[in-house]
C-alpha atoms as an extended CHARMM CRD file, in Angstrom:
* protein
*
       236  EXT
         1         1  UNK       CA              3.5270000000       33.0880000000      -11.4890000000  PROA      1               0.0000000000
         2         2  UNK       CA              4.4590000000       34.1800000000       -8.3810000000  PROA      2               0.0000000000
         3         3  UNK       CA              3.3730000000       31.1770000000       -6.5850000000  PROA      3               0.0000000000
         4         4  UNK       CA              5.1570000000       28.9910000000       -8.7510000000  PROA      4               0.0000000000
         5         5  UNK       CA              8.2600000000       30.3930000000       -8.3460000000  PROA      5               0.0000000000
         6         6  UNK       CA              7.9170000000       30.4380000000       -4.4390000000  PROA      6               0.0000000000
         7         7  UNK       CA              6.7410000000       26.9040000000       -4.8480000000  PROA      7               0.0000000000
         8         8  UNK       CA             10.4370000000       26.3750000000       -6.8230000000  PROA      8               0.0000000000
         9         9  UNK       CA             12.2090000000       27.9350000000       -4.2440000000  PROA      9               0.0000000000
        10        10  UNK       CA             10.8700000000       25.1690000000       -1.2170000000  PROA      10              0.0000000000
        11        11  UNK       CA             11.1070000000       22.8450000000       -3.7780000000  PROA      11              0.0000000000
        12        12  UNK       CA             14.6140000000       23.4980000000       -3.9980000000  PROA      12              0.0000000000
        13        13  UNK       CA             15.6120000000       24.0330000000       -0.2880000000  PROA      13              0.0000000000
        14        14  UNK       CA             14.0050000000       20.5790000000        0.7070000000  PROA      14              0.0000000000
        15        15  UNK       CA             16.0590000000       18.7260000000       -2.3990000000  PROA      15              0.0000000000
        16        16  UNK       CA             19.4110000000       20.1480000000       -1.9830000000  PROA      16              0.0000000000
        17        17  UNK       CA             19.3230000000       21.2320000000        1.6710000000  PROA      17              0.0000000000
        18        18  UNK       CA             16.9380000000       18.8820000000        3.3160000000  PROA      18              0.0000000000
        19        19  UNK       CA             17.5430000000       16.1160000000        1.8820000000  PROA      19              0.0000000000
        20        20  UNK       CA             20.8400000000       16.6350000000        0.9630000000  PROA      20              0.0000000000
        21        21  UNK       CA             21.3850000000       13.0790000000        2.3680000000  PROA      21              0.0000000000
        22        22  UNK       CA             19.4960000000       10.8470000000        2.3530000000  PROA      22              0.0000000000
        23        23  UNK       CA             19.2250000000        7.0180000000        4.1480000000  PROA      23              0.0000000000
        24        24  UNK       CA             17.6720000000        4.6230000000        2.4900000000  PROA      24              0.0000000000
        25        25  UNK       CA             16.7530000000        2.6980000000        5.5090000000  PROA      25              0.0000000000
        26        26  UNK       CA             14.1150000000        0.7760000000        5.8280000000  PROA      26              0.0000000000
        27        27  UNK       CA             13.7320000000        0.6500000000        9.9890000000  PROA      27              0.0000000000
        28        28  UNK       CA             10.1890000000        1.6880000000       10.7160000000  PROA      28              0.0000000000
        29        29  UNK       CA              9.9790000000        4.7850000000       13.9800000000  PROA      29              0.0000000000
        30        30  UNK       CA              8.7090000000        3.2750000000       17.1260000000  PROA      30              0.0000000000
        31        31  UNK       CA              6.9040000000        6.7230000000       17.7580000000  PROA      31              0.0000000000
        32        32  UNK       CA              5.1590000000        6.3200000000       14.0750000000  PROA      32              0.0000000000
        33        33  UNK       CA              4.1250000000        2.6450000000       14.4710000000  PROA      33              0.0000000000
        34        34  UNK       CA              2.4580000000        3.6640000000       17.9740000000  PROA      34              0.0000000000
        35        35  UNK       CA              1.0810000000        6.1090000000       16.0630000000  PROA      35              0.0000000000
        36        36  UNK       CA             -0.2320000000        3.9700000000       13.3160000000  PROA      36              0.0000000000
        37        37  UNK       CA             -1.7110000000        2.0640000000       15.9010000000  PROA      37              0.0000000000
        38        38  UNK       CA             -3.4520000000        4.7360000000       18.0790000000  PROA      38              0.0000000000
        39        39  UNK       CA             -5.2140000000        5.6750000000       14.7830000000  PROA      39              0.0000000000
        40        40  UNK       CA             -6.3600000000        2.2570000000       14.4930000000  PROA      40              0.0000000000
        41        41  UNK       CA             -5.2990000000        1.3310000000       11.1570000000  PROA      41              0.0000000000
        42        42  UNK       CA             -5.7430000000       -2.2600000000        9.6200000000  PROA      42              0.0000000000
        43        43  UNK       CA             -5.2730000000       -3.7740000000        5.8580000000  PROA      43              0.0000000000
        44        44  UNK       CA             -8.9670000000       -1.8590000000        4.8790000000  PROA      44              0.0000000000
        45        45  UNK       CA             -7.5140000000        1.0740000000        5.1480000000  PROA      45              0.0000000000
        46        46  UNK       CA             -6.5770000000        3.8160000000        2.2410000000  PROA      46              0.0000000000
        47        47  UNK       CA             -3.8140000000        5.7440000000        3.6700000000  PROA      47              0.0000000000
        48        48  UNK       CA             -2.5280000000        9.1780000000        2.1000000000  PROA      48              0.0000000000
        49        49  UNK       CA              0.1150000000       11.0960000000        3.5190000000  PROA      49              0.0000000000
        50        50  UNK       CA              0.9310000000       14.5720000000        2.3360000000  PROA      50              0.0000000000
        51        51  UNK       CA              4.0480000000       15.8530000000        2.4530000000  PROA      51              0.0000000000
        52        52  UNK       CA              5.2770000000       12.4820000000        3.1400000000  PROA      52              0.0000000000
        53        53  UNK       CA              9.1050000000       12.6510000000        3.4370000000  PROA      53              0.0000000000
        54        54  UNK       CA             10.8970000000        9.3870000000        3.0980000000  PROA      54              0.0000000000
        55        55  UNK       CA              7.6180000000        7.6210000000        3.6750000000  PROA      55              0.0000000000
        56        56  UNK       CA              8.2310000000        7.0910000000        7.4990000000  PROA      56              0.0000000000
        57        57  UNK       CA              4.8230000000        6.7830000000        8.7750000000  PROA      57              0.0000000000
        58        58  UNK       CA              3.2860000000        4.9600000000        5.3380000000  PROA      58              0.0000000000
        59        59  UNK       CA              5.9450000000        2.7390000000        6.4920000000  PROA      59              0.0000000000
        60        60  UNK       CA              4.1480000000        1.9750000000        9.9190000000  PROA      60              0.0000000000
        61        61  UNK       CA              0.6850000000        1.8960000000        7.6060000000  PROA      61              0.0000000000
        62        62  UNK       CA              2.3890000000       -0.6890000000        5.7400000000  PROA      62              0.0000000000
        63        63  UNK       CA              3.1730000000       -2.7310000000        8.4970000000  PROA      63              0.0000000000
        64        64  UNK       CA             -0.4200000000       -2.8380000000        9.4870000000  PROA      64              0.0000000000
        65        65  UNK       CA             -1.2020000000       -3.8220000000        5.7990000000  PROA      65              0.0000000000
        66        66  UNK       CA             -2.9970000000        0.0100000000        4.6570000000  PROA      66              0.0000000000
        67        67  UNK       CA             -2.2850000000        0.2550000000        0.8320000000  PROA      67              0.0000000000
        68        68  UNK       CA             -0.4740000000        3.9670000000        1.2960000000  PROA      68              0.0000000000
        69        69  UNK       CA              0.0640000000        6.5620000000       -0.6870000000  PROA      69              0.0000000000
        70        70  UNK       CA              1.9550000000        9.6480000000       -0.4910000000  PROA      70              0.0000000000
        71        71  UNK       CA              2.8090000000       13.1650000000       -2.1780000000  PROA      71              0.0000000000
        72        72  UNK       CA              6.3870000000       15.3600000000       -1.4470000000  PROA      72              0.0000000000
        73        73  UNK       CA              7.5910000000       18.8040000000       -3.4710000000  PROA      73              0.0000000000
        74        74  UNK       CA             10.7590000000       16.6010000000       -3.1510000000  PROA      74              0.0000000000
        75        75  UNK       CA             11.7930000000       14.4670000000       -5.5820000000  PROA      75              0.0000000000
        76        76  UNK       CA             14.7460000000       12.9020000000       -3.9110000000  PROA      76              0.0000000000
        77        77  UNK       CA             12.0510000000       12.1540000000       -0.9370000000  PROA      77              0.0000000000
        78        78  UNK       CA              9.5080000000       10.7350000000       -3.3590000000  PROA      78              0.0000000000
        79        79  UNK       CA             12.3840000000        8.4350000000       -4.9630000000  PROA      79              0.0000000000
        80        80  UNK       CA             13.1170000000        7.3410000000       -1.6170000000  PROA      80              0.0000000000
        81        81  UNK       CA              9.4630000000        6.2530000000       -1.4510000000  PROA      81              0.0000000000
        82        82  UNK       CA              9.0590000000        4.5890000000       -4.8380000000  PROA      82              0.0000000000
        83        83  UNK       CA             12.3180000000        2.2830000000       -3.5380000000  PROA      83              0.0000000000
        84        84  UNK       CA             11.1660000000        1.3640000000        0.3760000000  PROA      84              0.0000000000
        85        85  UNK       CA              7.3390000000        1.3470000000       -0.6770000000  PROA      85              0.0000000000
        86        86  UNK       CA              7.2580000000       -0.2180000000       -4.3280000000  PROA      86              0.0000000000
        87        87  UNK       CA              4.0130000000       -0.9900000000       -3.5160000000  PROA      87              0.0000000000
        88        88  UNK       CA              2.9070000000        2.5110000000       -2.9190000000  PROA      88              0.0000000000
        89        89  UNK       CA              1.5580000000        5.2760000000       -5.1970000000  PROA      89              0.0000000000
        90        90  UNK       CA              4.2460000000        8.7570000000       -5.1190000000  PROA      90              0.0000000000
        91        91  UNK       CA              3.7670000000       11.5940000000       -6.9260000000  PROA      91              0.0000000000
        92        92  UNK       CA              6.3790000000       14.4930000000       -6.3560000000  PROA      92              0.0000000000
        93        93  UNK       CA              4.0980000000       17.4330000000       -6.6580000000  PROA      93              0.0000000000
        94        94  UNK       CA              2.3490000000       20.4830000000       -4.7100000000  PROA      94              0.0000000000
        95        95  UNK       CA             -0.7220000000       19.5030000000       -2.1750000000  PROA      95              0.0000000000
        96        96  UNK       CA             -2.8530000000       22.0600000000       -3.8910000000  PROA      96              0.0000000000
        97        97  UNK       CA             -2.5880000000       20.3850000000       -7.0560000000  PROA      97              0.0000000000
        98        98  UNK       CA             -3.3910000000       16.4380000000       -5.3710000000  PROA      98              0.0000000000
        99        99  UNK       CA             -3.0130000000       13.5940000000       -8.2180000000  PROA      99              0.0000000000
       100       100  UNK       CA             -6.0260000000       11.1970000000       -7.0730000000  PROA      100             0.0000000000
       101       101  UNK       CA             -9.8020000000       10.5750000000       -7.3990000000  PROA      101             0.0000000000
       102       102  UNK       CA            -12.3050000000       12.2720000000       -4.9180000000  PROA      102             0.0000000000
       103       103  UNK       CA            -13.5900000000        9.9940000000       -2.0440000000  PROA      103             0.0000000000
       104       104  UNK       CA            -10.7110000000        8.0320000000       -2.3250000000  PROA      104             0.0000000000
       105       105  UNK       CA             -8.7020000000        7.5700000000        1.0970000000  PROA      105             0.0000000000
       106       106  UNK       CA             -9.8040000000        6.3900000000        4.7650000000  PROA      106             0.0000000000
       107       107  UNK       CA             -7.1820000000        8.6120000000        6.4950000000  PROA      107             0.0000000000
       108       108  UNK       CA             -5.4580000000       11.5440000000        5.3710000000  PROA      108             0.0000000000
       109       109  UNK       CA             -2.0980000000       12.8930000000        6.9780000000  PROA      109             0.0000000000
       110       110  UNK       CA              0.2020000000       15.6220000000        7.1200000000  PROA      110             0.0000000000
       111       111  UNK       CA              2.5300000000       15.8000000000        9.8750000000  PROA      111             0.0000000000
       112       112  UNK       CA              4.5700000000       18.5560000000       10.6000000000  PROA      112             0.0000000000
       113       113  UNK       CA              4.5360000000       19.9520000000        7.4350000000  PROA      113             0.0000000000
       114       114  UNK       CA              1.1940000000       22.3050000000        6.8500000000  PROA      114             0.0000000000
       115       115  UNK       CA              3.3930000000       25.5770000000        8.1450000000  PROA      115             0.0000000000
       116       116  UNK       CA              5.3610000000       25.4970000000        5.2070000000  PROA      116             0.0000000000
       117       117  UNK       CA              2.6900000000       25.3530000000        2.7670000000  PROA      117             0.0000000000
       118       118  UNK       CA              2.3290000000       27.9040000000        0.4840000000  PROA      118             0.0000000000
       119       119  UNK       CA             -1.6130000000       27.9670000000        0.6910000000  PROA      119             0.0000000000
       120       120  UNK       CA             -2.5450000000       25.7620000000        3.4390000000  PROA      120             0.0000000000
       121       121  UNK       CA             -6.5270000000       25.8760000000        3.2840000000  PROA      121             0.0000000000
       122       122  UNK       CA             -6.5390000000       25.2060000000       -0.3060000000  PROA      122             0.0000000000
       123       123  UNK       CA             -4.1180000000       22.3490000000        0.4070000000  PROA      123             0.0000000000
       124       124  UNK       CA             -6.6570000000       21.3480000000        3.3240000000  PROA      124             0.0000000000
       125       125  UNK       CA             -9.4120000000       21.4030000000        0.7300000000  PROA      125             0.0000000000
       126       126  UNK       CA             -7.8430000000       19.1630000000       -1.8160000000  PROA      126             0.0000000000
       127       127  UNK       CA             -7.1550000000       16.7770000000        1.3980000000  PROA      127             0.0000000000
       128       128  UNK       CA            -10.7450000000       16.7760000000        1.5670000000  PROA      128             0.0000000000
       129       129  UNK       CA            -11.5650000000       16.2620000000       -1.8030000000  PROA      129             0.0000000000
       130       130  UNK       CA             -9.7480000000       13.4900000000       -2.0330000000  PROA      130             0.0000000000
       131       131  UNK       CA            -10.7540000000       11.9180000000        1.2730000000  PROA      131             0.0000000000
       132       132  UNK       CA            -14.2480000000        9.4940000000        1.8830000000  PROA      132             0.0000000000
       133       133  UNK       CA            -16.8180000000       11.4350000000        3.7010000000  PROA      133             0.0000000000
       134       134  UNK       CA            -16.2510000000        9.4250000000        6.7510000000  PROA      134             0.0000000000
       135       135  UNK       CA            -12.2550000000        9.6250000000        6.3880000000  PROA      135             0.0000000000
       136       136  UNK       CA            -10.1080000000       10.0830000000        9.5070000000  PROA      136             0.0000000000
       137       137  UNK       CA             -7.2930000000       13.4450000000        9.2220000000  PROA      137             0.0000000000
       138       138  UNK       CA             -4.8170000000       13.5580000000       11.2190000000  PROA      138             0.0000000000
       139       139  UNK       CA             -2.4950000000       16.9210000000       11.1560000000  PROA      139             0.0000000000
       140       140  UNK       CA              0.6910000000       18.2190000000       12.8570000000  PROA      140             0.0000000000
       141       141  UNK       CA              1.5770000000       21.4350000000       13.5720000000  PROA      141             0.0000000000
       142       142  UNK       CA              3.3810000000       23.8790000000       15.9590000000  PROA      142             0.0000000000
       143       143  UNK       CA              2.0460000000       25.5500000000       18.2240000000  PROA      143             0.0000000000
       144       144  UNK       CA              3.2080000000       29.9810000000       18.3310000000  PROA      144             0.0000000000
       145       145  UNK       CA              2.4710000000       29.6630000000       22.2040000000  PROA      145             0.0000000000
       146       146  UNK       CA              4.9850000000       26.7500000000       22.4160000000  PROA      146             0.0000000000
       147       147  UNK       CA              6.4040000000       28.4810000000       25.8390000000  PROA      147             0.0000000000
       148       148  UNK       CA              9.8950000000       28.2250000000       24.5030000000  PROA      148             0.0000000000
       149       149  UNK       CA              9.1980000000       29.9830000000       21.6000000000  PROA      149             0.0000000000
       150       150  UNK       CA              7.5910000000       33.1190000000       24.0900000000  PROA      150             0.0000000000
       151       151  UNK       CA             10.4980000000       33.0750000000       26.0790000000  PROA      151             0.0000000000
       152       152  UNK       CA             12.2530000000       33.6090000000       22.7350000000  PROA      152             0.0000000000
       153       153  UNK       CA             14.5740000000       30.5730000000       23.4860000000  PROA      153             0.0000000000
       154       154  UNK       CA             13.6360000000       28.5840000000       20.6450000000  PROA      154             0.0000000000
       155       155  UNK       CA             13.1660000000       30.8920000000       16.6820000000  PROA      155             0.0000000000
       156       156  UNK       CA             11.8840000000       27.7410000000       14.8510000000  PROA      156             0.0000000000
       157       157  UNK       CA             13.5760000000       24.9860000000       12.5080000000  PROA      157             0.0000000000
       158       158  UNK       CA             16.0710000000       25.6760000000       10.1620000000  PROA      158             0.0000000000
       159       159  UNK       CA             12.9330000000       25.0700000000        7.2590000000  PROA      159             0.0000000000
       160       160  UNK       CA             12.2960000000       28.7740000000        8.2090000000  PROA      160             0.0000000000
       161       161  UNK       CA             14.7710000000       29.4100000000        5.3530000000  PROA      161             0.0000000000
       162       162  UNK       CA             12.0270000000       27.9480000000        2.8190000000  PROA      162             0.0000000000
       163       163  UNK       CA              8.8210000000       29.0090000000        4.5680000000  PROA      163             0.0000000000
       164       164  UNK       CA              7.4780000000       28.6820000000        8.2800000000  PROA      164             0.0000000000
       165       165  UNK       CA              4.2480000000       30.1550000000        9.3410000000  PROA      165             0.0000000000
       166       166  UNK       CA              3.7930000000       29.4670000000       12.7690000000  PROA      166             0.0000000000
       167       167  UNK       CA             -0.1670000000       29.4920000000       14.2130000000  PROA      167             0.0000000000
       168       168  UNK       CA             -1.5370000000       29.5210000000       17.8950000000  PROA      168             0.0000000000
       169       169  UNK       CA             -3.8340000000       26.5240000000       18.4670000000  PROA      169             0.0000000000
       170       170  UNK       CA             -7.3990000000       28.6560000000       17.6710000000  PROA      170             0.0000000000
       171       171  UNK       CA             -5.7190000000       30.0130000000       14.2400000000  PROA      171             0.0000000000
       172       172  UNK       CA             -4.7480000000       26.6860000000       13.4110000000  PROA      172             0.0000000000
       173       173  UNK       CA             -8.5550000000       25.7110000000       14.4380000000  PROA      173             0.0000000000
       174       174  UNK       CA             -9.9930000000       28.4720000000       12.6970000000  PROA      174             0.0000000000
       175       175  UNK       CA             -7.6780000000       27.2340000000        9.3490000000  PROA      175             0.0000000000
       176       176  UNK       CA             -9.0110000000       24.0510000000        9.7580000000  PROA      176             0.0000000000
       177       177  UNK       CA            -12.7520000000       25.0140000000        9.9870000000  PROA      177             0.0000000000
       178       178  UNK       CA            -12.2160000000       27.4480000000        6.9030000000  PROA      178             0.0000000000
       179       179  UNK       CA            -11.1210000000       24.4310000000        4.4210000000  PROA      179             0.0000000000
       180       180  UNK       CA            -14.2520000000       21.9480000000        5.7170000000  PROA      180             0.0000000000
       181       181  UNK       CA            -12.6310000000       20.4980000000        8.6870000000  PROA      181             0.0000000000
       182       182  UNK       CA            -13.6200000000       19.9390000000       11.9600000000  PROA      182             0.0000000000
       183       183  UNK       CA            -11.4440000000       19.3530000000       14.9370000000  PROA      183             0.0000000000
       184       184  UNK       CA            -12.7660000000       16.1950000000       17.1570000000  PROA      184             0.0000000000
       185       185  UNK       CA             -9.4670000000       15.7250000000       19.1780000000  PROA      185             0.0000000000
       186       186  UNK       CA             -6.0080000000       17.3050000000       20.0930000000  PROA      186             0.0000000000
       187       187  UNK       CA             -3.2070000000       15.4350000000       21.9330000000  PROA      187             0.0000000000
       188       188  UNK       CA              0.6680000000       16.5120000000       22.4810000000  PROA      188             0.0000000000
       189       189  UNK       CA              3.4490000000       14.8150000000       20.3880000000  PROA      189             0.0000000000
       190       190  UNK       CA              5.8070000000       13.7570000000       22.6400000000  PROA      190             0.0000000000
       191       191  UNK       CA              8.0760000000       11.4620000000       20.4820000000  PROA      191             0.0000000000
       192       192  UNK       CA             11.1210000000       13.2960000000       21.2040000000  PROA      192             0.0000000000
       193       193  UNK       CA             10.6220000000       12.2100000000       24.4580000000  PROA      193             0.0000000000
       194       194  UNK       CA             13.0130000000        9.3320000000       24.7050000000  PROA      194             0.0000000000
       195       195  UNK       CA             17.1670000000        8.8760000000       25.9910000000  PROA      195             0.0000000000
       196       196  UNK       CA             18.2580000000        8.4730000000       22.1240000000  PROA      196             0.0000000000
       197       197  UNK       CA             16.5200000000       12.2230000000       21.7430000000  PROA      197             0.0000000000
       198       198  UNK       CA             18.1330000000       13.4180000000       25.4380000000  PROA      198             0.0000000000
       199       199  UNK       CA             21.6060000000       12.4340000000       24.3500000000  PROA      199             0.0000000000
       200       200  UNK       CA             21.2120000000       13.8280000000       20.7300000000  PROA      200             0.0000000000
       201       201  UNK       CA             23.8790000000       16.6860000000       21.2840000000  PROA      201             0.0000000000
       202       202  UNK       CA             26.5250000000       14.6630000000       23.6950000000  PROA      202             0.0000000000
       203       203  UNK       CA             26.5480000000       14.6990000000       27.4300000000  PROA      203             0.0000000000
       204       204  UNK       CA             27.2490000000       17.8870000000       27.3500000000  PROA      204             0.0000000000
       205       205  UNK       CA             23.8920000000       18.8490000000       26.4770000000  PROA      205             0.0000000000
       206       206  UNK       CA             21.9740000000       15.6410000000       28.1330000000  PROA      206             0.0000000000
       207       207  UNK       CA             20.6930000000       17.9140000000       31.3230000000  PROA      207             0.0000000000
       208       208  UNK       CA             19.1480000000       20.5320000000       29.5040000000  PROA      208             0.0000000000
       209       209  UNK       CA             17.3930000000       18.3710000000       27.0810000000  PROA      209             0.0000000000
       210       210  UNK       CA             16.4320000000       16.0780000000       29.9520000000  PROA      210             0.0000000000
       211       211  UNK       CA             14.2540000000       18.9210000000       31.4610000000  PROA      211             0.0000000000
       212       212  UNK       CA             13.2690000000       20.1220000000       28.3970000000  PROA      212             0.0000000000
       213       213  UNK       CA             11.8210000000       16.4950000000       27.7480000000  PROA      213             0.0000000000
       214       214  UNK       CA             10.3840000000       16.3860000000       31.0680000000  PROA      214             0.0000000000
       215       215  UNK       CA              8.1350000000       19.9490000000       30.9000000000  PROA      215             0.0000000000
       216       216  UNK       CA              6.8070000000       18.7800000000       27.5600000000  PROA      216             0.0000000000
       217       217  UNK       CA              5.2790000000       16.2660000000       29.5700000000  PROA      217             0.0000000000
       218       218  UNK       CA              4.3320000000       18.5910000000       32.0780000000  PROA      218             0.0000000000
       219       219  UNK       CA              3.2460000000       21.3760000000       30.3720000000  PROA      219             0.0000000000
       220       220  UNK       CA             -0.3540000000       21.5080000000       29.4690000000  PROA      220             0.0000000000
       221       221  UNK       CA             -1.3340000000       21.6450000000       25.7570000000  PROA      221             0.0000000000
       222       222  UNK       CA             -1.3480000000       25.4500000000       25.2450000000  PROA      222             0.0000000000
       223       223  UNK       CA              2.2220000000       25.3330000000       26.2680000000  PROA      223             0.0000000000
       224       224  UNK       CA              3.3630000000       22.6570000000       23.5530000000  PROA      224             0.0000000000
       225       225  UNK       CA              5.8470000000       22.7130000000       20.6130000000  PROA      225             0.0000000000
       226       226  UNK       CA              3.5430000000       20.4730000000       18.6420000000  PROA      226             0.0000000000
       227       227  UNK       CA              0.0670000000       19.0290000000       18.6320000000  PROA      227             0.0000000000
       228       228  UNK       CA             -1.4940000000       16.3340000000       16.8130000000  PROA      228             0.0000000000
       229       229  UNK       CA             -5.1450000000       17.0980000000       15.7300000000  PROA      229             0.0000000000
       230       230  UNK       CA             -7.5860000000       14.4710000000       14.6920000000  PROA      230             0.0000000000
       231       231  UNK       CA            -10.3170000000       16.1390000000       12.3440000000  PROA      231             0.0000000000
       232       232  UNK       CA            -13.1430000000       14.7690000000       10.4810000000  PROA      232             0.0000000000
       233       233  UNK       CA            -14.9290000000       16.8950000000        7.5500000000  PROA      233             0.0000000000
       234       234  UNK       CA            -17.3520000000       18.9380000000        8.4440000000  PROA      234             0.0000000000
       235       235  UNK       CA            -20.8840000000       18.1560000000        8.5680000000  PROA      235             0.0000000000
       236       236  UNK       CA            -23.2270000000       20.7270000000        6.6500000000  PROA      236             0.0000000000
């Protein structure tokens, strides 16, 4: 009971806060179609994103020609999905609670979404389920000894009022290994990294974000905000 009502509450923050607004855009990310294509995928693949948003990296699946999938506790971000990617399967539910067949999907995301799960090794484990044993996951999280964050310049994103729970790079390993994952490769996200993100807040704030975008490049992966982890299920 009490997880449902928690469960309601994120629900809630992510469809009136959120999402408040929402553009129905259709523009696919640069930074997710290179990612699409790091990951290698092609028209074989069965992609399912969890926690999927407004669908902006099934997008860059679809543009590759993966049949995609996706799941949000938003239903304004599901809708959103359904109308870009008619082609796509959405269900607005919880990622303990996945929708679809076992041995079902090639890759398996969630990016930058995992900390504000309610349980996120069950979640993990239903992201196996679903998956075929040779599936690809790909997860993003943040990182607690994200320098910023230890200099106590930077408290987290605004989500914190729904639910953040922040994890060094072991915990986050040791979460992983816990739900039947195993981590084969880590690299940093640096997709804020461009002069769109630099110039964000004005001029006013272009020189401060200009370093800041220039030590995340720097900074060796112990020290970043987020890292992308490529996984594979664990062999018993």
């Amino acid at each position: 009971m009490k997880q449902r009502q928690e469960e309601h509450e994120i629900k809630e923050f992510y469809d009136n806060v959120y999402y408040e607004k929402i553009e129905h855009s259709v523009k696919t990310s640069p930074h997710q179609l290179r990612l699409a294509k790091k990951l290698g995928i092609t028209p074989n693949d069965n992609v399912l994103d969890i926690a999927c948003g407004t669908g902006e990296f099934l997008r860059a699946c679809n543009t590759f020609g993966a049949k995609v999938s996706g799941v949000d506790l938003s239903d304004k971000a599901v809708n959103a999905c359904k109308t870009i990617l008619p082609q796509g399967e959405f269900h607005a539910c919880s990622a303990e609670r996945l929708p679809f067949d076992s041995d079902s999907f090639d890759v398996v995301t969630c990016l930058g979404s995992l900390e504000h799960f309610i349980n996120p090794v069950d979640s993990l484990k239903e992201m196996v389920r679903v998956a075929k044993p040779t599936a690809k996951f790909v997860i993003l999280v943040p990182n607690k000894d994200f320098l910023t964050r230890k200099l106590r310049l930077f408290s987290g994103t605004y989500q914190v009022d729904a639910k953040e729970e922040v994890r060094t790079l072991g915990e986050w390993n040791d979460l992983f290994n816990s739900a039947g994952l195993v981590v084969n490769h880590r690299w940093k996200d640096l997709h804020v990294v461009t002069f769109s993100w630099v110039l964000l807040n004005g001029w006013k704030y272009m020189l401060p974000r200009f370093f800041q975008a220039l030590a995340l490049c720097v900074w060796p992966l112990k020290w970043q905000y987020q890292v992308f982890h490529l996984a594979s299920v664990k062999k018993f």
